[in-house]
Structures are given as structure tokens and as C-alpha cells.
C-alpha positions as CSV (number, residue, x, y, z in Angstrom):
1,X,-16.7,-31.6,35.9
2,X,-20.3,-32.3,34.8
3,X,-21.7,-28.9,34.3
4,X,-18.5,-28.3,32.0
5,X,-19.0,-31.4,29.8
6,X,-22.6,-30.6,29.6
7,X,-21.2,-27.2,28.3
8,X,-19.6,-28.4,25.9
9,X,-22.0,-30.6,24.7
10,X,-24.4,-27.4,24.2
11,X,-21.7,-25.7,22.6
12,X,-21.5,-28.2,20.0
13,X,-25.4,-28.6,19.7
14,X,-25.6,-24.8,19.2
15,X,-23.1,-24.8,17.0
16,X,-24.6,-27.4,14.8
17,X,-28.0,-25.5,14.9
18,X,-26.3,-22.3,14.0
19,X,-24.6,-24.2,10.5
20,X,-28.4,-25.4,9.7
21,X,-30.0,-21.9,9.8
22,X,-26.2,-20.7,7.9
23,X,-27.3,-23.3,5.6
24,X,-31.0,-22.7,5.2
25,X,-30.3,-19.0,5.2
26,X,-28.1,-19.1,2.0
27,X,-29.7,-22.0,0.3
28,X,-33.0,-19.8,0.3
29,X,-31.1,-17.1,-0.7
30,X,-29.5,-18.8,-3.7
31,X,-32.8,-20.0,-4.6
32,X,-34.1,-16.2,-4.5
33,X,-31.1,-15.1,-6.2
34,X,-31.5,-17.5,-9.2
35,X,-34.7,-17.3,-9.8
36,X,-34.8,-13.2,-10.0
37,X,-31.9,-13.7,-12.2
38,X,-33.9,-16.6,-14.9
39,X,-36.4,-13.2,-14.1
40,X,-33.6,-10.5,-15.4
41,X,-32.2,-12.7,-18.0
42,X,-36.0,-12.9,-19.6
43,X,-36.1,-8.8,-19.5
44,X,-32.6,-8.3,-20.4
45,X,-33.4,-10.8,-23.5
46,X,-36.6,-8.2,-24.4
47,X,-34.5,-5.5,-23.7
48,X,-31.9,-6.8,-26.6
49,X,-34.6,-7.7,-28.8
50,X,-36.0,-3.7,-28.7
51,X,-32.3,-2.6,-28.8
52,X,-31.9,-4.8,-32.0
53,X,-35.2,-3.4,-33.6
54,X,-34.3,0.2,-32.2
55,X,-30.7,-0.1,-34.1
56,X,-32.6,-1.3,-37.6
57,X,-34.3,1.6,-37.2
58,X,-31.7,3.9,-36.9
59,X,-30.0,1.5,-39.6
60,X,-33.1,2.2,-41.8
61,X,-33.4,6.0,-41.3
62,X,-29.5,6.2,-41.8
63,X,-30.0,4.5,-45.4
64,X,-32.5,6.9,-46.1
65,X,-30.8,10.1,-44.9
66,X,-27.8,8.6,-47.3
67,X,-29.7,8.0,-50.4
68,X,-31.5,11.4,-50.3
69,X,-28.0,13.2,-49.7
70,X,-27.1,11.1,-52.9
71,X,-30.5,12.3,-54.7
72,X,-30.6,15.9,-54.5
73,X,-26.2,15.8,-55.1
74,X,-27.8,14.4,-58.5
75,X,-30.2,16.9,-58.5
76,X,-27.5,19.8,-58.3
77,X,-25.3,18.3,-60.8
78,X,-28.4,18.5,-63.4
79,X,-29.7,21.5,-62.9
80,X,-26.1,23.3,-63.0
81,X,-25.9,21.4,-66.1
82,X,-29.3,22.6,-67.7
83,X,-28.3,26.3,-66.1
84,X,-24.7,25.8,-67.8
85,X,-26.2,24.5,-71.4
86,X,-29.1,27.0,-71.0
87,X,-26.2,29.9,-70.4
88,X,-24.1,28.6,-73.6
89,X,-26.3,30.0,-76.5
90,X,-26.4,26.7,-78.4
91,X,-29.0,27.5,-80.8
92,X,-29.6,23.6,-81.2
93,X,-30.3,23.1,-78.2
94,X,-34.0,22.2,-76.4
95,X,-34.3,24.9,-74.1
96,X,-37.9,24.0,-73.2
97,X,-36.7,20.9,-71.9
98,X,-34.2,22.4,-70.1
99,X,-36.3,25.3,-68.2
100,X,-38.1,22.5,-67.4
101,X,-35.4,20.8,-65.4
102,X,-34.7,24.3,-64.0
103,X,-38.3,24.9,-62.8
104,X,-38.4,21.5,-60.7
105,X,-35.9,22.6,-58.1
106,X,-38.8,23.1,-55.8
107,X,-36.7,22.1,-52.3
108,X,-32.8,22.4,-52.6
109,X,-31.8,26.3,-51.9
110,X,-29.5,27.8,-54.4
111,X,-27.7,30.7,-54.5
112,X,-26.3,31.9,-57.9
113,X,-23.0,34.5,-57.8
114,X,-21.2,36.8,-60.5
115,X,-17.3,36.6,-60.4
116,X,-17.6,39.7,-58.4
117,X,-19.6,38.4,-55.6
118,X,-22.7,40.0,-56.9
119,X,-25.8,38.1,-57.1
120,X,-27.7,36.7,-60.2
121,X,-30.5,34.5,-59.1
122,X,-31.5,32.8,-56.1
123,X,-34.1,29.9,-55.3
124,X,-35.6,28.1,-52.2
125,X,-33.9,30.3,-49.6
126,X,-36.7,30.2,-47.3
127,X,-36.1,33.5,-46.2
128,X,-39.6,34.1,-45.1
129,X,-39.5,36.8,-47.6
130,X,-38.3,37.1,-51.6
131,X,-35.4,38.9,-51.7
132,X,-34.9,42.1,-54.0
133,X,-31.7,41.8,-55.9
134,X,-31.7,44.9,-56.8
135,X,-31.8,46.0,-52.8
136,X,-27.9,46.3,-51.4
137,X,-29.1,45.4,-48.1
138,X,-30.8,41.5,-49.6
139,X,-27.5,41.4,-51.9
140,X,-25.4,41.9,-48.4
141,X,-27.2,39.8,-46.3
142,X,-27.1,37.0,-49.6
143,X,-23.3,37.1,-49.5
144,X,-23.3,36.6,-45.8
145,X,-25.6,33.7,-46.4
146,X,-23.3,32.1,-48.9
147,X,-19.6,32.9,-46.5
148,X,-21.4,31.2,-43.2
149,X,-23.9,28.4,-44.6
150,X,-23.0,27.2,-48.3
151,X,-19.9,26.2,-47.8
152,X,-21.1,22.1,-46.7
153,X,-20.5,21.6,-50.8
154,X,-18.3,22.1,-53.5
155,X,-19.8,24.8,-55.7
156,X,-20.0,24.7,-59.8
157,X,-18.4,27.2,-62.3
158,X,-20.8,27.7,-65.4
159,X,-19.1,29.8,-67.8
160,X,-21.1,32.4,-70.5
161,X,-19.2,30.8,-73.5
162,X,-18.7,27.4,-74.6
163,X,-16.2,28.2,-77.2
164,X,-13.8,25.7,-77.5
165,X,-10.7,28.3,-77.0
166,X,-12.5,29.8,-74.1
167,X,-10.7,32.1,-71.9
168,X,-11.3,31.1,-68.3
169,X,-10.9,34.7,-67.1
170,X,-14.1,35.1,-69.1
171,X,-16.9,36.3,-67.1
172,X,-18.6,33.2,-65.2
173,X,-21.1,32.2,-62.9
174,X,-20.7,30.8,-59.9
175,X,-23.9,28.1,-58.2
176,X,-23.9,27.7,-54.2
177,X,-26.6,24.7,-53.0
178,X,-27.0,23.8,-49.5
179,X,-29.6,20.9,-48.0
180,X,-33.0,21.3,-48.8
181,X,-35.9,21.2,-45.9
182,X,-36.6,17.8,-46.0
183,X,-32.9,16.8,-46.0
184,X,-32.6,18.8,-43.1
185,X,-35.5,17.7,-41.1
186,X,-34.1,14.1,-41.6
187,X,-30.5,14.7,-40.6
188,X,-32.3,16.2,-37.2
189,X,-34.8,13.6,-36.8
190,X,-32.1,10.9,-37.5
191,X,-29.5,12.6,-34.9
192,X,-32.5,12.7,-32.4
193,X,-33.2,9.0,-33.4
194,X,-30.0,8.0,-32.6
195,X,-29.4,9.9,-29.2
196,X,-32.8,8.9,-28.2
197,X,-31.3,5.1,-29.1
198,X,-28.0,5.8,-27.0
199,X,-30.0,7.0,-24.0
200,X,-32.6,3.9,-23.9
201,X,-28.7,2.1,-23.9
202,X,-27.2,4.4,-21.1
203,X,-31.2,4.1,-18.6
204,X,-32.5,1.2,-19.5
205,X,-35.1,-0.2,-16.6
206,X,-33.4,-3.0,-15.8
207,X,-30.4,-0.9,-14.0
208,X,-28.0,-2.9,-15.6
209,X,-24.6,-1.7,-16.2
210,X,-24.0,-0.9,-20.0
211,X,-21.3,-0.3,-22.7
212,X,-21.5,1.1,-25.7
213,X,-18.6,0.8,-28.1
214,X,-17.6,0.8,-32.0
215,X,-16.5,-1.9,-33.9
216,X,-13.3,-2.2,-32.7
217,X,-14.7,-2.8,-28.6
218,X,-12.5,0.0,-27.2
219,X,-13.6,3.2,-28.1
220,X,-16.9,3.9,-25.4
221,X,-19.5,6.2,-27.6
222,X,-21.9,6.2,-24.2
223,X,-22.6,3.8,-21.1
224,X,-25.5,3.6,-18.5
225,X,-25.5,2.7,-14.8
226,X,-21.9,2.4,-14.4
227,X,-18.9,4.5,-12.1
228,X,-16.7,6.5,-14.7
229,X,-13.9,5.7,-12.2
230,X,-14.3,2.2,-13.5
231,X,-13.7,2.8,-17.3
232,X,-11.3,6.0,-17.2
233,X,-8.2,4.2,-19.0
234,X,-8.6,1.6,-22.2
235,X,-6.8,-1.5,-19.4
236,X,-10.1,-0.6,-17.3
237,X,-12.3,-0.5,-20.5
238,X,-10.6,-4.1,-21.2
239,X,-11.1,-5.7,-18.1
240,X,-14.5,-4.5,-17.5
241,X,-16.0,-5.7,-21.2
242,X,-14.0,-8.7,-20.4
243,X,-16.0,-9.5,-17.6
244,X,-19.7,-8.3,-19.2
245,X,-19.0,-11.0,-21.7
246,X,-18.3,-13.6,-19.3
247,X,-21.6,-12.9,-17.8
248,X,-23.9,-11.9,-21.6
249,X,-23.2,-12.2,-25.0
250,X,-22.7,-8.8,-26.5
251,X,-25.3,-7.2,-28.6
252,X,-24.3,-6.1,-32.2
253,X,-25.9,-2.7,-33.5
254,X,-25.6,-2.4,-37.7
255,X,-26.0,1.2,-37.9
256,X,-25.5,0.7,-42.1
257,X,-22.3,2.1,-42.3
258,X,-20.4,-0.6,-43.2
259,X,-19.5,-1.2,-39.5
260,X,-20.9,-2.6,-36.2
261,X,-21.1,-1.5,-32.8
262,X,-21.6,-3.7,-29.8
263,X,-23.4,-3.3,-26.1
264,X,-22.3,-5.1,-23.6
265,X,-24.2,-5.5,-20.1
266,X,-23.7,-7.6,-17.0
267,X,-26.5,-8.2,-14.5
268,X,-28.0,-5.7,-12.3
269,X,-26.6,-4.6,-9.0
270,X,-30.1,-6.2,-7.5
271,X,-28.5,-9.4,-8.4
272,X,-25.0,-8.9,-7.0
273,X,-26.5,-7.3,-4.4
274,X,-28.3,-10.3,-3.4
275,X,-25.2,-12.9,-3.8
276,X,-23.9,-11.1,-0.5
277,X,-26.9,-10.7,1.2
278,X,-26.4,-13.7,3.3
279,X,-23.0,-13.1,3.9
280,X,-23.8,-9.6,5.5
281,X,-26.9,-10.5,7.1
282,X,-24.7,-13.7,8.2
283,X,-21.7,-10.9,9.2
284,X,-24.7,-8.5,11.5
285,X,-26.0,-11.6,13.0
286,X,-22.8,-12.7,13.9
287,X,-21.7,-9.1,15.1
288,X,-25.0,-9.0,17.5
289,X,-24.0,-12.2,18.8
290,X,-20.5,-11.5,19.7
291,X,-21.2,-8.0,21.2
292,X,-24.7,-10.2,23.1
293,X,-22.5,-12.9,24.2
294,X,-19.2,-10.2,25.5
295,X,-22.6,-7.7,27.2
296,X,-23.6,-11.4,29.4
297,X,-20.4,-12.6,29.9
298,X,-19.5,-9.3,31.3
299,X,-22.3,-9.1,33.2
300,X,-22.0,-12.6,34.1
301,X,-18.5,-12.2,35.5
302,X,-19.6,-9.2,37.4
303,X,-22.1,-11.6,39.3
304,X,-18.9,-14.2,39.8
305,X,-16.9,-11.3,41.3
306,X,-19.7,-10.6,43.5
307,X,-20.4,-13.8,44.6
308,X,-17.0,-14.4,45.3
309,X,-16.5,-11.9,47.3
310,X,-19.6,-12.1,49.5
311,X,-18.9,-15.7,50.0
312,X,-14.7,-14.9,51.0
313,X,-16.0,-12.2,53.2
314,X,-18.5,-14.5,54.9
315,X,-15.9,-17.1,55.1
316,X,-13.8,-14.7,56.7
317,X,-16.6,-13.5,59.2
318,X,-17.6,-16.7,59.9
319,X,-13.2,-17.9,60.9
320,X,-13.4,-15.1,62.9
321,X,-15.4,-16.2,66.0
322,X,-14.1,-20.3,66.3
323,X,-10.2,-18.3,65.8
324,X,-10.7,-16.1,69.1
325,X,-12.2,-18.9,70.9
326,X,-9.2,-21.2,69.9
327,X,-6.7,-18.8,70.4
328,X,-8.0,-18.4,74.2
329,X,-8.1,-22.0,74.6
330,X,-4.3,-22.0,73.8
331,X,-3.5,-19.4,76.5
332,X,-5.9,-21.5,79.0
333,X,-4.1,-24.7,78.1
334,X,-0.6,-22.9,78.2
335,X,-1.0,-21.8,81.7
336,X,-2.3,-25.1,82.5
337,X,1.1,-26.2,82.0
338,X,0.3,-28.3,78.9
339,X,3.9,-29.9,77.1
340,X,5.6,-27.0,75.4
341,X,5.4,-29.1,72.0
342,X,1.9,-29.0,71.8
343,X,1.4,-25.5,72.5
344,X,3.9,-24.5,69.8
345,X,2.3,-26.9,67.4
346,X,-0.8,-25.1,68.1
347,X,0.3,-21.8,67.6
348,X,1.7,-23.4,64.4
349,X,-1.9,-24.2,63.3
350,X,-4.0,-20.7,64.9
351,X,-1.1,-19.1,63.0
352,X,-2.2,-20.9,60.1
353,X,-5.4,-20.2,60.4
354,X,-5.3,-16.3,60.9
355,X,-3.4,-16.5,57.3
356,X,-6.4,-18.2,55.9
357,X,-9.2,-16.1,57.5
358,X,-6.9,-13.0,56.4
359,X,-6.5,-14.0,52.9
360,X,-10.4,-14.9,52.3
361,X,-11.2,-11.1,53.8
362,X,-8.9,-9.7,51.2
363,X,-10.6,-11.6,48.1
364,X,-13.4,-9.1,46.6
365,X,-11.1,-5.7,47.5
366,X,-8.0,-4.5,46.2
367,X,-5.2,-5.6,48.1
368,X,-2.3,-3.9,48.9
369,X,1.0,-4.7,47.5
370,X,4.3,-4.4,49.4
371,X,8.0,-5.0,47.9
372,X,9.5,-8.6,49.0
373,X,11.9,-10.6,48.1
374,X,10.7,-13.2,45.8
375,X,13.1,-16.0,47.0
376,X,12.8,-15.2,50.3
377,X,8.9,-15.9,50.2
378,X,9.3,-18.8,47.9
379,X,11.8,-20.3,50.3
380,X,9.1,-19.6,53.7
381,X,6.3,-21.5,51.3
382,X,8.3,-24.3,50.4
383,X,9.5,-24.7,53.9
384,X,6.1,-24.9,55.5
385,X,4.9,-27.2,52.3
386,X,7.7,-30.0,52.4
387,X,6.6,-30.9,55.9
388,X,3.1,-30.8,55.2
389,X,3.2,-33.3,51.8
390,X,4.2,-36.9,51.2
391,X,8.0,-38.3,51.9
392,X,7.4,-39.5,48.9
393,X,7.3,-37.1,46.7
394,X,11.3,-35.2,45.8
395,X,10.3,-31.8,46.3
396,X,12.8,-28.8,45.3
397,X,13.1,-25.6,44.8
398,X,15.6,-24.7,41.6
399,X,16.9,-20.5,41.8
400,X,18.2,-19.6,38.1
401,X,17.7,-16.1,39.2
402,X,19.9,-13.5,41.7
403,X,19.3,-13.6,45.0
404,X,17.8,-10.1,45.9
405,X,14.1,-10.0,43.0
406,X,12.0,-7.0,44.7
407,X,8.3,-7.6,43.3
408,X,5.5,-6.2,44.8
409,X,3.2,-9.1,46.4
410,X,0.5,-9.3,48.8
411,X,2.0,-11.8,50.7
412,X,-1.1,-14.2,51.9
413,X,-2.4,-13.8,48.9
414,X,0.8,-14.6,46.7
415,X,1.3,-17.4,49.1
416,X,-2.1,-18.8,48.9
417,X,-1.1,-19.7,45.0
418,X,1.6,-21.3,45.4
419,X,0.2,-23.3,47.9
420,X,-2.7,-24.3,44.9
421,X,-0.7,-25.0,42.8
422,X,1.7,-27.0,44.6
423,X,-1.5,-29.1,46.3
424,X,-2.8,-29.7,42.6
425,X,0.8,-30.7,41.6
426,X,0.3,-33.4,44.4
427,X,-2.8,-34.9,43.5
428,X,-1.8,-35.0,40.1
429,X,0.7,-37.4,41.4
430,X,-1.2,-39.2,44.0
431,X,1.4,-39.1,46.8
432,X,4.4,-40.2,44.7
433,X,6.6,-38.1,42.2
434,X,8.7,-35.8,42.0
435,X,7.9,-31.4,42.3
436,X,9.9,-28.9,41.6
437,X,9.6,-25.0,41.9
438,X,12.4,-23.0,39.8
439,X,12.8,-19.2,39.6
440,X,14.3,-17.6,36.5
441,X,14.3,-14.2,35.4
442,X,14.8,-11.8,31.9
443,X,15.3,-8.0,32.5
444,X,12.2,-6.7,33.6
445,X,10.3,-10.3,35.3
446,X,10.6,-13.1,37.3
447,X,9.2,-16.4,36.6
448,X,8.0,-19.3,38.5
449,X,7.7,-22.7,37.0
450,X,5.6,-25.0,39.8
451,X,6.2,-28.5,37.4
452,X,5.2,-32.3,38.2
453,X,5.4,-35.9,37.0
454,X,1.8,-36.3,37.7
455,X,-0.7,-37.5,35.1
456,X,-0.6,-34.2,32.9
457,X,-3.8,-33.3,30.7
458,X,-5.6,-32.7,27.6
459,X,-5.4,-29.4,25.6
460,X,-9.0,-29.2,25.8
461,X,-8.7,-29.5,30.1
462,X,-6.0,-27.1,29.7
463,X,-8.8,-24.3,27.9
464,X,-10.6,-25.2,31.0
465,X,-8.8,-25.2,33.9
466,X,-8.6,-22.1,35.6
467,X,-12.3,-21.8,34.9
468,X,-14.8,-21.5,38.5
469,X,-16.0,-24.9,39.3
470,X,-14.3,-27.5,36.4
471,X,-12.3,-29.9,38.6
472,X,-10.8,-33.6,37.8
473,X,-11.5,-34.9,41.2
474,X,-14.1,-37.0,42.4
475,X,-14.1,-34.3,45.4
476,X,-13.2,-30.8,44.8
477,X,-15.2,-27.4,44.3
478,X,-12.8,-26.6,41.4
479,X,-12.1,-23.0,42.7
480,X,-8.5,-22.9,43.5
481,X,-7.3,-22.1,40.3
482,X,-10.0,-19.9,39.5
483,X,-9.0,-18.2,42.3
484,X,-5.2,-18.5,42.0
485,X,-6.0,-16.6,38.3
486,X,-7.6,-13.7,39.9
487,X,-5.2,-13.4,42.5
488,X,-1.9,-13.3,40.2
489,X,-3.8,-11.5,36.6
490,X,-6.6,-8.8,38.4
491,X,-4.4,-8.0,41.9
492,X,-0.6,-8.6,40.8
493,X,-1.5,-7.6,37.2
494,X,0.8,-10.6,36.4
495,X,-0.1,-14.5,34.5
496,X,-0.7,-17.7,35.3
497,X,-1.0,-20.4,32.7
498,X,-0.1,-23.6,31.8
499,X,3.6,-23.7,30.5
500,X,3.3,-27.2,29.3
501,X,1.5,-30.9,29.7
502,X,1.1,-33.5,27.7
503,X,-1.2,-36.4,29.3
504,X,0.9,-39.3,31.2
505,X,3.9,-36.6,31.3
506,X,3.4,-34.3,33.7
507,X,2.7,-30.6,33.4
508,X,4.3,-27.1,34.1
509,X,2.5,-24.5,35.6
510,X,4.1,-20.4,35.2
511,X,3.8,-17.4,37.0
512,X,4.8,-14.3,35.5
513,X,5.5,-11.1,37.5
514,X,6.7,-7.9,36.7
515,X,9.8,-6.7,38.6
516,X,10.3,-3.4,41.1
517,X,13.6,-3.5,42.7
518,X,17.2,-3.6,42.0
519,X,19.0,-7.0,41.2
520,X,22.3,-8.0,43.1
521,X,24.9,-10.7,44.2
522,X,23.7,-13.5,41.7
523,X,23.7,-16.7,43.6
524,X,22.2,-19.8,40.8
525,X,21.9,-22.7,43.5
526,X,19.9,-26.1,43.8
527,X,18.2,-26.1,47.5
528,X,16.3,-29.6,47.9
């Protein structure tokens, strides 16, 4: 009994130190996790400020790129105008001036066309050559130029005669423009400035999952370190913005055209990352242990079994020699004439004895199991027990069951149980109470109930009970149920285990075996 409550007590000490580490373990962890993430919120708070300046550039450059578009449009509309006054023969009018105007269109290409398609004038083609007009293969590849690239614009009609009752049929020339160099070079530069500013969004170093959206939050123009499994359908795009503002406020980008994107972000997957560290490092550390403590306890049992067997075998050895030597004294002391009585009670006892020394040689090996009739043997234990226990105690034995239950037993083995069983029932109720032993059956098993008025027990005794060496008594080695365990779940493949018990109310102890014969003649009697 002491070497279990001292169990016990280390299990709870080792339990307590195992909750401290726990503790430690995650309140480090939490400390680590917090202060990387004050750590991450100061570089994510960089990162927004770049991201801010990065989108007033882009908002800058975009400005630009408009007003210039808006310039040379300007441009165009003057010059077509000078071209058209300069075309209209208005002898009032200043044409110095207006060759002027003409001459200053040193950037914006412009292609001049007949109302046939043939070409007047050009400017500012960039060719890499000056075109001939007078060449069919420049006026060709001219026409070509105006089908496939001046066609971003609206072009102007400039008609030879400003009468007032012009004829519009009247011959005409038509003005092509398209961007000029510089325009060009910005509307590049500003496409690479912003694709350069949506991939700093989409790999920034701080690994943190990004989204980019529009004004409206749920259109995604690009994102950065996160699944697209996870943002396929606008509910996913909903829930997962919802959640990047409950971690950051989003960031607004004012590209400067009249609306305003936003980039949301949630911390980095080194921060997640580390809020379940200590519960898997907790889950491995609690996987080694269980698979450590099944390895010794496997290994630990092993040792048990061969303990147990070596000491049944020697127990067997050792009732071997003092069993001849008795069993000749019988015969000496029956041919001295002894009375009759005694030599039968003898026999009763060597008998006895032999069962003893036969069942302790059998413990460690694997017995062999014959067909018997359950009641019969049930009826031979309880016979030799009711003699052998106090008057005191009502002793019966209840049959719920038909007569003829074949199970396959060893019988001095099987016996030896109930005998444990019934012994324990008796000392639970210290000479005086009542036992009883009832059979019952379902389709396929028999049970048998060994129950008492004794002094019950504890749940926690009853966790305990049939383990090798915890015992109740002031003398006792606390094997018999141990053994009684072995016997019925390793050799019978049946159970054992406490039914019921309640302290001061007695307690139920049931066997469960596993049928092999045929069931016959039912015959529910009370035999006390």
C-alpha cells in the first residue's frame, strides 16, 4: 500500500513540475513572440511610410504624364489652326506669325493626308530617315504608319477654302498626330514606376501577407506572400481583408485620379508561426513522453512476467519435494492402521496441495484450455469454499443461466480465481456478511458476478486494484488479483473488473468469458 501512495504522490509532484516548465515554456515564448512583433510593427510602420512616399510619387509622375497629355492636345489644336488659317488665303492675315507657330512643333509627330490618302507633309516621325514624298514606297509605308499607330486621337479636317458657302466635298486636308518622345518616355517610365510600386507591395521584406485593392476594397489589382486558394472568390476576398484590418490599419495609396486604393497586411507568418510554437514543441514533447513512458512500461511488464514466472515455477519446484514426502507419509500412516477420517482428511489436503503446486507451474506458460461446464465447476468451488469460510457469512451461489455453458477453462487455474476473489470478498467482510456468486449469460458469454457486503472502496482503489503488490491489508503481498487478471485477460482472453462498489456498500466483482458449446435444458435456480 505504501509504495502505491508514494506513487501517487510522485505522480502528482511530476505533474506539477511538468505545468511549471508548460508555463515557463509559453510565458518565454509569449514574451519572444511580443517583443519580435513591437519589432515587425516598427518595420511594417517604415514599410507604410516608403509605400506612402512611393504612391506620391507615382501620384506626382501621374500629374505630370496628365498635364503634358493636356499640353501637346493644346499644341495640336494650334498648330491645325495656324495650318488651317495659313491654308485659307486670307490676305489679312499674319502669316509670319503663323509659320512661326508651325515651325515650333519640334516633338509631337504629325502626319498630313490628301482626301485620297496621299500624303502632303509630314513632321517629327522619327523615322531614322526623312522620308521622300515623292517615293511610292515612303508614301506606302506613311499610310501604313497612319492605319496601325495614329489612330490614339481624333484627327482635324482643314479645308482649302474658307468661303462661307463652302462645299464640304471640296478638296481638304486631313492632320494625324500621335505622342511625341518625351510623352512617350513618361507614359513608360510611369508604367514601370508603377509596376515597380506594385511589386515592392506584392515582396516586401517583411514576408508579410499583402492586398492590394481599388477604392471600392474588392477588386485585388496584385498581392504578395499570400495562397491564391485563399482569395479566389470576392466572400474569401471579404473575409480575408476583414481579418488584415483587425490586425493593421489599411494603407491608402492617392494615385491622383480622383480615387484611392488601399493595402492591407497582417503580420508575418514568423509571428503566427511562433504563437504555436509552444503548443507543438509542447505536442513533440508530449508525443516522446507517451511513446518513452508505453517503450518502459512495456519493457517493464516484460520484467513482471518474467519475474512472475520464475518465482511460480520455483514455487512449484520447491512444493514438489515436501508433496512426495507427505504423500508417502500418508501411505505409511494408512497402513499403520491410522482412523480412516484422518487419512481421508489428509488426502483432502495433499489433494489440495497438488492443485496448488500444479497451478503455480502453469503461471509463466500458456496453458491449455479444455471445454467444461461452467456451473458444474462453479458448483465443485463453491462446495469446497463453504466449508472452508466462516458460518457466518450466507454464502450462495445464484444460476440466471441454462444449465449446460461449455467454456473453455483451465480448470486450476480458473478455479484459483474464484477462490481470490471469493477470499478477498471475505476479508472485505471480516468474517460476517453475506456472498453471493450468480451466473448469467447473453448470446455469446457467460458472466460471473462474485459480490459482497463488505466495506467496498474508493474509485481511486478501484484504478488500482488488480495492480502487482497494492493491497489494503495490514498483511498481504497484494498479488492475487494481479494474478487473478492475468489468469482470466492473457490465458482465457476474457475480463475481470470491478462491476460496482461504493465505500461502506459492498462491491461486485465480474468475470467475463466467451462461450464454446451449445446451450440446453434451462434450469434458473437459487442453490444456498
Amino acid at each position: 500500500m505504501n509504495i502505491y501512495s508514494q506513487k501517487q504522490k510522485w505522480k502528482i509532484v511530476l505533474i506539477v513540475i511538468a505545468m511549471v516548465i508548460v508555463g515557463i515554456n509559453v510565458w518565454y515564448s509569449n514574451i519572444m513572440v511580443r517583443d519580435i512583433k513591437q519589432a515587425e510593427r516598427i518595420k511594417l510602420e517604415r514599410w507604410s511610410e516608403t509605400i506612402k512616399q512611393r504612391a506620391q510619387l507615382v501620384n506626382y509622375a501621374h500629374k505630370l504624364y496628365k498635364d503634358l497629355k493636356e499640353e501637346e492636345n493644346k499644341k495640336m489644336e494650334i498648330f491645325a489652326d495656324a495650318l488651317q488659317r495659313m491654308l485659307g488665303n486670307n490676305e489679312y492675315e499674319d502669316y509670319t506669325f503663323i509659320s512661326k507657330i508651325i515651325k515650333q512643333n519640334t516633338t509631337i509627330p504629325v502626319i498630313i493626308l490628301y482626301s485620297d490618302s496621299s500624303v502632303h507633309t509630314t513632321r517629327n516621325l522619327n523615322l531614322g530617315f526623312e522620308p521622300d514624298l515623292k517615293n511610292p514606297e515612303h508614301q506606302k509605308l506613311i499610310r501604313e504608319l497612319v492605319r496601325t499607330k495614329y489612330t490614339k486621337y481624333e484627327p482635324f479636317i482643314m479645308y482649302l477654302d474658307l468661303a462661307p458657302n463652302i462645299n464640304k466635298n471640296t478638296e481638304k486636308l486631313i492632320l494625324y498626330y500621335n505622342d511625341s518622345r518625351i510623352f512617350t518616355e513618361l507614359q513608360n517610365n510611369l508604367g514601370s514606376l508603377i509596376a515597380s510600386f506594385e511589386e515592392d507591395i506584392r515582396n516586401n521584406d517583411l514576408l508579410a501577407p499583402v492586398i492590394y485593392t481599388d477604392q471600392n476594397r474588392r477588386d485585388v489589382i496584385t498581392f504578395g506572400n499570400i495562397d491564391s486558394n485563399l482569395i479566389d472568390t470576392p466572400e474569401k476576398i471579404k473575409e480575408r481583408i476583414a481579418f488584415m484590418i483587425s490586425e493593421n490599419e489599411p494603407i491608402e495609396v492617392d494615385l491622383g485620379n480622383g480615387s484611392v486604393n488601399f493595402i492591407f497586411y497582417e503580420n508575418s507568418k514568423i509571428i503566427t508561426q511562433l504563437r504555436y510554437y509552444p503548443l507543438i514543441q509542447l505536442a513533440i514533447i508530449g508525443a516522446f513522453i507517451m511513446v518513452t513512458y508505453f517503450l518502459f512500461s512495456s519493457f517493464r511488464r516484460a520484467e513482471q512476467n518474467q519475474v512472475w514466472a520464475g518465482l511460480s515455477k520455483e514455487t512449484a519446484h520447491q512444493l514438489g519435494t515436501p508433496l512426495s514426502s507427505l504423500m508417502a507419509w500418508v501411505e505409511h500412516l494408512e497402513a499403520q492402521g491410522i482412523d480412516p477420517e484422518i487419512i481421508k482428511e489428509l488426502n483432502k489436503d495433499l489433494l489440495r496441495l497438488t492443485v496448488i503446486t500444479d497451478r503455480f507451474s502453469k503461471i509463466g506458460s500458456q496453458p491449455e484450455l479444455d471445454p467444461a461446464l461452467i456451473i458444474d465447476e462453479l458448483k465443485e468451488a463453491v462446495q469446497y469454499l463453504r466449508t472452508r469460510i466462516s458460518k457466518r457469512i450466507e454464502f450462495d451461489l445464484i444460476i440466471e443461466a441454462r444449465e449446460n455453458i461449455e467454456v473453455k477453462i483451465n480448470k486450476p487455474l480458473f478455479s484459483w480465481v474464484i477462490e481470490n476473489l471469493v477470499k478477498n470478498a471475505v476479508d472485505a467482510m471480516r468474517g460476517e456478511g453475506k456472498l453471493m456468486l450468480t451466473v448469467s449469460e447473453n448470446e455469446t458469454q457467460v458472466f460471473i458476478d462474485v459480490s459482497d457486503t463488505g466495506h467496498g472502496m474508493s474509485i481511486a482503489y478501484q484504478k488500482l486494484i488488480f495492480q502487482p503488490g497494492f493491497t489494503t491489508k495490514k498483511r498481504g503481498w497484494g498479488l492475487g488479483l494481479s494474478l487473478a487478471k492475468r489468469i482470466i485477460n492473457d490465458y482465457h482472453k476474457g475480463k475481470i473488473f470491478v462491476k460496482y462498489s461504493e465505500p461502506g456498500k459492498g462491491c461486485t466483482f465480474r468475470i467475463t468469458l466467451e462461450k464454446s458449446g451449445i446451450v440446453i435444458d434451462p434450469d434458473i435456480r437459487n442453490i444456498g
